[in-house]
C-alpha positions as CSV (number, residue, x, y, z in Angstrom):
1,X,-38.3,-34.8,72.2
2,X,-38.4,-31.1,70.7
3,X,-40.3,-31.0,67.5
4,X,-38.6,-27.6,66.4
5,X,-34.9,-28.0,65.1
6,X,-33.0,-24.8,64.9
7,X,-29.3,-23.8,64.2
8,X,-28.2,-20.1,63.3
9,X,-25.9,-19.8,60.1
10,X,-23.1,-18.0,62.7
11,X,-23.4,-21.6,64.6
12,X,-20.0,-23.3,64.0
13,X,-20.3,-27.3,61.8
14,X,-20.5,-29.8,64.7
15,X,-17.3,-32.0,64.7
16,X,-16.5,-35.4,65.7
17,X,-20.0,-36.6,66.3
18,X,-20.6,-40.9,66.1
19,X,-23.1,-42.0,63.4
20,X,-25.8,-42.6,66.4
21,X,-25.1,-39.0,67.4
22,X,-25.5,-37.6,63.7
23,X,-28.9,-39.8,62.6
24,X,-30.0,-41.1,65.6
25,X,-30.5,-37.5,67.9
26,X,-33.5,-36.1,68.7
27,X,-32.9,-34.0,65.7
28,X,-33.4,-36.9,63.6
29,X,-30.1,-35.8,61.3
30,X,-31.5,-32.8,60.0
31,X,-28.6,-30.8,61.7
32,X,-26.5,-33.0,59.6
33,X,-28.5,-32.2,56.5
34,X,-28.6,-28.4,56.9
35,X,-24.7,-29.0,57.5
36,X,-24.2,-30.5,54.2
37,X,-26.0,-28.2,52.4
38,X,-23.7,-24.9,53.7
39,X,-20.9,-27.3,52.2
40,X,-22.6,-28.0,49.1
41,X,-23.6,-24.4,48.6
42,X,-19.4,-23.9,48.3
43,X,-18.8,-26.4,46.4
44,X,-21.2,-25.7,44.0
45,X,-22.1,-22.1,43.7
46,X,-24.2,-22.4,40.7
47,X,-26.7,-25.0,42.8
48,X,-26.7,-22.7,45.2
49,X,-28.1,-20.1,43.1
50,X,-30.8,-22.1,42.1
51,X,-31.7,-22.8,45.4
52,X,-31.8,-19.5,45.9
53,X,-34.0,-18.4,43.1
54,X,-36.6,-20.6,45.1
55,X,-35.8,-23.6,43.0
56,X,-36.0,-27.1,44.2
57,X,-33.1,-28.8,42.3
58,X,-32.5,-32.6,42.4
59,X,-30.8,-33.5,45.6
60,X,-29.3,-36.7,47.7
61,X,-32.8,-36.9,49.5
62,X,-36.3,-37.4,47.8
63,X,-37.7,-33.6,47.2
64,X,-36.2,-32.3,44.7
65,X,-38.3,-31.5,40.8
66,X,-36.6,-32.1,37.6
67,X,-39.9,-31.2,36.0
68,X,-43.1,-31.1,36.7
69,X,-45.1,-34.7,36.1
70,X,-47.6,-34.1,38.7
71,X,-49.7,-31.3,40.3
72,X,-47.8,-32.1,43.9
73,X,-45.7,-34.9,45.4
74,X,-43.8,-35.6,48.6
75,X,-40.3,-34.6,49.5
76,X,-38.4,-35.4,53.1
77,X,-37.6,-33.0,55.7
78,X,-34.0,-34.0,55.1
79,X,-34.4,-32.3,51.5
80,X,-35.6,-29.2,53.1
81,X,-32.8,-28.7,55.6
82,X,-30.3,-29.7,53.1
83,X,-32.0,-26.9,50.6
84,X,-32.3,-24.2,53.4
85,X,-28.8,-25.0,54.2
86,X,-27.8,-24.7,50.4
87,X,-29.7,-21.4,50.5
88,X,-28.1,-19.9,53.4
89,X,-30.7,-19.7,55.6
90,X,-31.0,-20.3,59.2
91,X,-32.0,-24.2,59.6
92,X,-35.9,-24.2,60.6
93,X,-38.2,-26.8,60.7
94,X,-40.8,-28.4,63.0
95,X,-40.7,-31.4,62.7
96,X,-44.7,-32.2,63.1
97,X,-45.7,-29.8,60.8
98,X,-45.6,-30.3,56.9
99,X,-44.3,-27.4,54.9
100,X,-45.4,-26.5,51.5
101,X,-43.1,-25.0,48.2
102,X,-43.9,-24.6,45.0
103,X,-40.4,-24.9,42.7
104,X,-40.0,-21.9,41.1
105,X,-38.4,-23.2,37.6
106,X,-41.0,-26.1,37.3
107,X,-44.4,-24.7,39.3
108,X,-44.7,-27.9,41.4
109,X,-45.9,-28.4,44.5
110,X,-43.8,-29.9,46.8
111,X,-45.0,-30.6,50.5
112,X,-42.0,-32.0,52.8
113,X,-43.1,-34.0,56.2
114,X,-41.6,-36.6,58.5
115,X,-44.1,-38.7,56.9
116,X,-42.8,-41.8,55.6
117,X,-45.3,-43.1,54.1
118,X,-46.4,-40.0,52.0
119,X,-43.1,-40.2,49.9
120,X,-42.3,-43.8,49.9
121,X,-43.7,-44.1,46.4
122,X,-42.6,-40.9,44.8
């Protein structure tokens, strides 16, 4: 299994993939997630900005900061290919590595990783 998932934003949305095929690949559904978030950026423009600004608005996966509670907490990698898909950028993640953001509206720390167990309780 790779541990690097990476899709261009010229790469065309996949189509007419099963559920297993979506969640279930080796990309563990981050594809899927980065896919959403291109969608989501259209269909909300002003989200989109924010994610651009380098904010980390609230989103459908755990990783997003309404404000800041806590010096740092947990987010999925889900959230970050959704948010670098809402940002327009390229999708690009490895999987076994954690990566590190600090919301730039709320100053939070935010440290996304396959990690289950580091977010369960956030």
């Amino acid at each position: 299994m790779s541990h690097h998932v990476y899709r261009s934003v010229t790469d065309s949305k996949r189509k007419d993939l099963s559920w297993d095929e979506t969640w279930k690949g080796a990309d563990d559904g981050l594809i899927s997630c980065w896919e959403r978030g291109r969608e989501k950026a259209i269909e909300n423009t002003k989200l989109a900005d924010c994610a651009m600004r380098g904010e980390l608005p609230v989103l459908v996966w755990k990783g997003g900061v309404e404000k800041k509670i806590k010096t740092k907490k947990y987010g999925t990698l889900k959230y970050l290919a959704t948010w670098q898909g809402l940002r327009g950028d390229n999708l690009d993640i490895h999987m076994n590595k954690e990566v590190e953001l600090v919301c730039s509206k709320t100053g939070m720390l935010v440290i996304f990783t396959s990690d289950s167990k580091k977010y369960a309780d956030e």
